[in-house]
C-alpha positions as CSV (number, residue, x, y, z in Angstrom):
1,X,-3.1,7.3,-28.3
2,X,-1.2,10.5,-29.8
3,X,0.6,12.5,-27.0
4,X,-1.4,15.8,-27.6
5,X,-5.1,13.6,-27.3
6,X,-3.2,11.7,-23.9
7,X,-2.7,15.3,-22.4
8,X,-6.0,16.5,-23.1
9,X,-7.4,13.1,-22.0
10,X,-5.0,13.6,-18.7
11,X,-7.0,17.1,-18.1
12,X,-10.3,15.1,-17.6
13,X,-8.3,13.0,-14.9
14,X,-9.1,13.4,-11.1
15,X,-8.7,11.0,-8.6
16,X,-12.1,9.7,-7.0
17,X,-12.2,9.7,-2.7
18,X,-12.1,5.9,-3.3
19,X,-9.2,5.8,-5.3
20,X,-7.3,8.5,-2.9
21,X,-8.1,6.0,0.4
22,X,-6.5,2.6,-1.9
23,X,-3.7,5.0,-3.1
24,X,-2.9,6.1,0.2
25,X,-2.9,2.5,1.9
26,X,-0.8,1.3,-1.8
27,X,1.8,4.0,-0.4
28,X,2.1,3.0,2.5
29,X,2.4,-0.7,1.7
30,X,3.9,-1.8,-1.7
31,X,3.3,0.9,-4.3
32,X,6.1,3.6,-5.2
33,X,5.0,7.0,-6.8
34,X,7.6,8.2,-9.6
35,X,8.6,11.8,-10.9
36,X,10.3,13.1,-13.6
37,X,9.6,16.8,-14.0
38,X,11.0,18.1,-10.5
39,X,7.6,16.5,-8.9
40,X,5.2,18.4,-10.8
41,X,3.4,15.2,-11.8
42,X,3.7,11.8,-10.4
43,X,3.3,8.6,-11.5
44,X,2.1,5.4,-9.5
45,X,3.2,2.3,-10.0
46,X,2.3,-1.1,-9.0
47,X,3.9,-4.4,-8.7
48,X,3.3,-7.7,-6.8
49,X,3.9,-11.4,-7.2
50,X,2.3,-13.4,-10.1
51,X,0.4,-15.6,-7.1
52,X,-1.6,-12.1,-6.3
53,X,-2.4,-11.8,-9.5
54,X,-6.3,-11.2,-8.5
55,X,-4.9,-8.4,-6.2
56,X,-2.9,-6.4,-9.3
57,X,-6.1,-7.1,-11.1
58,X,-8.5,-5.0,-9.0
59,X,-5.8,-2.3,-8.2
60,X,-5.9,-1.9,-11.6
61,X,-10.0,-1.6,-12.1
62,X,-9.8,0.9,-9.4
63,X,-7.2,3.1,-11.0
64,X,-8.1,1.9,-14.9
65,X,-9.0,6.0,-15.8
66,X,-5.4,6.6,-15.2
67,X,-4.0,3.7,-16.8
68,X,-3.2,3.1,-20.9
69,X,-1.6,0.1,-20.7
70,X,-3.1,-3.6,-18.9
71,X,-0.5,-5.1,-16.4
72,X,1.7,-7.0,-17.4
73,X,4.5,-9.9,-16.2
74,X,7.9,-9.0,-15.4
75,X,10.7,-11.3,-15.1
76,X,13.6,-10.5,-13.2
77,X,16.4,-12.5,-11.5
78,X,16.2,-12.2,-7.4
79,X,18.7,-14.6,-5.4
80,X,19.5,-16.9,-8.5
81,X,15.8,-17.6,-8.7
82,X,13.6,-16.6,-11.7
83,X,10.9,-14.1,-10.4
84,X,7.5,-13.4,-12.1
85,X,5.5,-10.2,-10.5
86,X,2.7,-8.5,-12.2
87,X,2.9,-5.2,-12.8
88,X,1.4,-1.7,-14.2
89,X,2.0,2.2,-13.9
90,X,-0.2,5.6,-14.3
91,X,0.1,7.8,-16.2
92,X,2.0,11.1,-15.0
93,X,-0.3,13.4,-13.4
94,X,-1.1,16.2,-11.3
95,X,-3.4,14.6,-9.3
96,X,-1.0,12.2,-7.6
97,X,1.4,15.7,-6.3
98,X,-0.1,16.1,-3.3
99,X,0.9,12.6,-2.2
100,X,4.0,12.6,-3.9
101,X,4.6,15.2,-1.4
102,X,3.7,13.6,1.7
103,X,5.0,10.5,1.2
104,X,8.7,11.3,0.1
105,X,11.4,13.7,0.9
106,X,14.5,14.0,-0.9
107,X,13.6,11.0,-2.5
108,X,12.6,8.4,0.1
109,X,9.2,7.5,1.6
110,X,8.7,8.5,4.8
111,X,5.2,8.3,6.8
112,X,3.5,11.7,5.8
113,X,3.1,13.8,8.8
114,X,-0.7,14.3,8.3
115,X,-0.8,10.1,8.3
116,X,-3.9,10.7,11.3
117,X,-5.8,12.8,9.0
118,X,-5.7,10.6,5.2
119,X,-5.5,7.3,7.0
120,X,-9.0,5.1,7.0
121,X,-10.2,1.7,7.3
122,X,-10.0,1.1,3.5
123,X,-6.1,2.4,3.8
124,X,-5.6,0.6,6.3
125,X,-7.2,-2.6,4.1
126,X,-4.6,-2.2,1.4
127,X,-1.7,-1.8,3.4
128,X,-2.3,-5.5,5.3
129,X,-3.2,-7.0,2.0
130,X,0.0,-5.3,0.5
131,X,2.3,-6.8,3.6
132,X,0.3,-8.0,6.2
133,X,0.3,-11.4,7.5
134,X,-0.7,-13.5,10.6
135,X,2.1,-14.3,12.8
136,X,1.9,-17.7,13.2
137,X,-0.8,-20.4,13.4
138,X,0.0,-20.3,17.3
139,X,-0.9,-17.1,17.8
140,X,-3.6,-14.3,17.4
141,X,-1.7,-11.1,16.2
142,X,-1.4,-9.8,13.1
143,X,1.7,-8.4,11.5
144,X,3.0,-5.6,8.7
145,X,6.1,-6.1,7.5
146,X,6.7,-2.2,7.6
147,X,10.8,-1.8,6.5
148,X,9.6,0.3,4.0
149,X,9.5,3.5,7.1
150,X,12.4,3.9,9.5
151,X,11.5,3.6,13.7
152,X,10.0,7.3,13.7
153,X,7.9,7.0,11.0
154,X,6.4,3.9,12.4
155,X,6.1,5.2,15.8
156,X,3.7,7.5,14.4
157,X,1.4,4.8,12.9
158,X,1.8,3.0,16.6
159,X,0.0,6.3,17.7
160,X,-2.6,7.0,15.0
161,X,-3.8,3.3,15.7
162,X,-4.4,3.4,19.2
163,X,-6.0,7.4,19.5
164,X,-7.9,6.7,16.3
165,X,-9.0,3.4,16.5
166,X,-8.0,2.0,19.5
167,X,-5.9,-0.9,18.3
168,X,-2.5,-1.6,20.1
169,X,0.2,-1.8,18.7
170,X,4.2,-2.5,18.9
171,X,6.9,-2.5,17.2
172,X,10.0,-5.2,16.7
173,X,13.3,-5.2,15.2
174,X,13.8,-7.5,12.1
175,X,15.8,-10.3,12.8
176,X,17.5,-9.8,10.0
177,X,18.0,-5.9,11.0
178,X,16.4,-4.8,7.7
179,X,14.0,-2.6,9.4
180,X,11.0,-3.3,11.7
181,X,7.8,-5.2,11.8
182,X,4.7,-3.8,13.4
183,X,2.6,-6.2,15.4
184,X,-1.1,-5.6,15.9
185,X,-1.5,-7.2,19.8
186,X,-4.0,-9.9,20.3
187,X,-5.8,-8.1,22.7
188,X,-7.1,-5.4,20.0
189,X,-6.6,-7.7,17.2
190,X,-10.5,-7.8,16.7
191,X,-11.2,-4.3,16.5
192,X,-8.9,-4.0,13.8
193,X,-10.2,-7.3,11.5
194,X,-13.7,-5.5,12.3
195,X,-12.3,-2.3,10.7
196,X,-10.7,-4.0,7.9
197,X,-12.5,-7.3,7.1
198,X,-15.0,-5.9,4.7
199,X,-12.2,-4.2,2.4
200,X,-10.1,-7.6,2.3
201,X,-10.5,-9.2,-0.8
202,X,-11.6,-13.1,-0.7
203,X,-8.1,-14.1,-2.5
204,X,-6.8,-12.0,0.1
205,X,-8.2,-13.3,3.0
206,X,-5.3,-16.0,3.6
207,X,-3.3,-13.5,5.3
208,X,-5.5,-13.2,8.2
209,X,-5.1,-17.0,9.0
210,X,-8.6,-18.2,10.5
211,X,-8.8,-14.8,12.8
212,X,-12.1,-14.7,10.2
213,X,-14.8,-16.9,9.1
């Protein structure tokens, strides 16, 4: 497509309340929104492990009016090891400034400070199947592997759980000391597969062990 028809295409663009709720729980998992006009327009862009292949897939039906390119495999080298991760990006676009905004300042993500307000079940979906797990087989709670945010930022999520949804949560240091993991208590565990469990997709589901049928 010629650049002038791909801006007047881009004019039609504007993101649907469905797509704003998976882009918002994409930001705060995996995802990465780009700029390179000063943050006029942003880009999103996408990129997970060949084995969730399934999960790039429908990310990419849900944001295909923005896309003009199909994913695609990328190869890189990560600890000696051979990688494969399948990936795609938007285009640049207006639409994606406001949460370009929130979600980074001075060029880092950070937990937007209206999180309470743009967070919802279906965000909250796509953020555990972006880097939730279950703990263990021995045990009920769930994890996020959450180093993206520093301590502050997750503090806030630890709050926006319990007021909005009553689900308790805590917060641990990575063994490792790259960050923090939040852990979604077994006592409030349920409330929260109730709230998410119809948004997880079926290849998806592993993650919450056999917490669901």
């Amino acid at each position: 497509m010629r650049s002038n028809k791909i801006e007047e295409y881009k004019k039609t663009l504007k993101l649907s309340e469905f797509q704003r709720q998976v882009l918002v729980g994409t930001l705060l998992g995996d995802g990465c929104l780009e700029t390179q006009n000063n943050g006029r327009t942003y880009r999103l862009k996408i990129e997970h492990s060949i084995a969730q292949k399934d999960y790039v897939v429908w990310k990419y039906q849900v944001f295909k009016n923005f896309i003009l390119s199909e994913p695609r495999i990328h190869k890189r080298i990560s600890y000696g090891l051979l990688r494969k991760n399948y990936c795609f990006s938007t285009v640049s676009h207006r639409s994606l400034r406001f949460y370009g905004q929130q979600f980074y300042k001075n060029g880092k993500k950070t937990m937007p400070k209206i999180i309470s307000k743009i967070i919802s079940p279906l965000a909250l979906a796509v953020w555990f199947m972006d880097d939730g797990s279950i703990k263990s087989k021995q045990h009920k709670a769930l994890v996020i592997h959450s180093q993206s945010f520093n301590k502050q930022d997750l503090l806030k999520i630890v709050e926006v759980l319990d007021k909005k949804y009553g689900i308790n949560s805590t917060l641990r240091k990575r063994e490792d000391g790259s960050g923090y993991i939040l852990y979604l208590l077994s006592k409030t565990v349920e409330k929260f597969i109730d709230l998410v469990k119809e948004n997880i997709l079926p290849s998806m589901k592993y993650k919450l062990g056999n917490t669901i049928a």
